[in-house]
N, C-alpha and C positions, 0 to 999 in steps of 0.2 A: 553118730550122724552118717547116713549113706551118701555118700559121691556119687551122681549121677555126670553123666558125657558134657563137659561146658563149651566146647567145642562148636563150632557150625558146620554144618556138612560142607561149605565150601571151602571151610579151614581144613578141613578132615581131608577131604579133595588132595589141596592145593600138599598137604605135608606128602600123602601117601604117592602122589607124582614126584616130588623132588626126592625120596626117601634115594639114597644111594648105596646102603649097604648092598652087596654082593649077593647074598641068599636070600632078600627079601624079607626078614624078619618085621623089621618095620611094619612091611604091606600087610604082615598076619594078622597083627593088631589094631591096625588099622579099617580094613575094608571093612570086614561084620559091623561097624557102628558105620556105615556110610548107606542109604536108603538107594532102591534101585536104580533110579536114574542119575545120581551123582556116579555110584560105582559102574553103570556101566562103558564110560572108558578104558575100564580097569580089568575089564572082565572078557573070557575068551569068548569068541563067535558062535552064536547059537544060546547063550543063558539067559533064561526068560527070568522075566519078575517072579514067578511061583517059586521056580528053583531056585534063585536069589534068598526069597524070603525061610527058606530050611537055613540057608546057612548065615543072617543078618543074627547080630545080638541084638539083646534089648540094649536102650543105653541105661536107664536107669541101673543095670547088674554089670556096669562097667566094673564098680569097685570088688564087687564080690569076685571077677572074672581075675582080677588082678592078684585077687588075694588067693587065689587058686592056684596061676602061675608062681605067685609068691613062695608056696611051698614046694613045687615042681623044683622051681629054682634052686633051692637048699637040697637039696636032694644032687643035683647038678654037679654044686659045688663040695657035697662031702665026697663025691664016688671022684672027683678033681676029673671031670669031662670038660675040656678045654672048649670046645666050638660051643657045646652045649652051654656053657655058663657065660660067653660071648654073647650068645642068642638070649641067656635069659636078662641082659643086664639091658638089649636095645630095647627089650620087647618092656622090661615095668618099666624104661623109659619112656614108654609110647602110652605107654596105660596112665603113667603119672602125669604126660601133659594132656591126652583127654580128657583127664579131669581137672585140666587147670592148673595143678599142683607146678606149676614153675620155681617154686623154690624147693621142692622135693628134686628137680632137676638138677638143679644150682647143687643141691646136696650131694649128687649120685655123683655130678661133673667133678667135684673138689675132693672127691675120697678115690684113692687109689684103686687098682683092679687088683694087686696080686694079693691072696692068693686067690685064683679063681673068682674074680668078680665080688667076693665076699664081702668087701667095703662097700662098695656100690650096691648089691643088694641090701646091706645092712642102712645103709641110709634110705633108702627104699622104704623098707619097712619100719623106722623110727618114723619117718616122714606121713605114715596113717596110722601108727599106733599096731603095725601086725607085731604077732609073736610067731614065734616059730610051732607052735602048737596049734592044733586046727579048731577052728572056732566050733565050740559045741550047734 
């Protein structure tokens, strides 16, 4: 079963303004699923709806998008890249409540980070059924 965005754009809004991490991780994940006119608070001076819409996801390919970082991620944490595996733990954090998944959060919340974020992603990925092998 595909997971499509259960979110509303004014919830999508409303996280991607409070998001406070440092580098904006958050906001990566975030804007592409937010339609032009919600995201453009968010956006620098001059970006039109056309150029918007190159860079909007679908929402229906939230989950596939997730499951793409999902491998990124393990890659992250074999080569042990610390900011990078930091980045990849907010980012299927954001992915997993896009799509709802609050107790995949609850899961990522209650498992430790060391080494390298690898519990948390590993709850991550028990939490949609990924493997670490790439889906045919």
């Amino acid at each position: 079963m595909t997971i499509a965005v259960t979110r509303s754009q004014d919830d999508i809004l409303a996280r991607a303004q409070a998001a406070d991490d440092m580098f904006g991780f958050a906001r990566e994940v975030l804007l592409p699923y937010l339609d032009f006119e919600h995201a453009k608070p968010l956006l620098n001076d001059g970006v039109d709806a056309d150029q918007w819409a190159k860079y909007a996801n679908d929402p229906a390919a939230v989950q596939s998008e997730a499951r793409e970082y999902y491998l990124f991620a393990l890659g992250k944490i074999e080569d042990r890249r610390g900011l990078s595996a930091e980045r990849s733990v907010i980012k299927l954090r954001e992915y997993a409540w896009l799509m709802g998944r609050d107790d995949v959060i609850a899961a990522m919340d209650a498992a430790r980070y060391s080494p390298y974020g690898e519990p948390k992603v590993s709850a991550f990925a028990a939490g949609f059924g990924f493997t670490p092998e790439p889906a045919p």
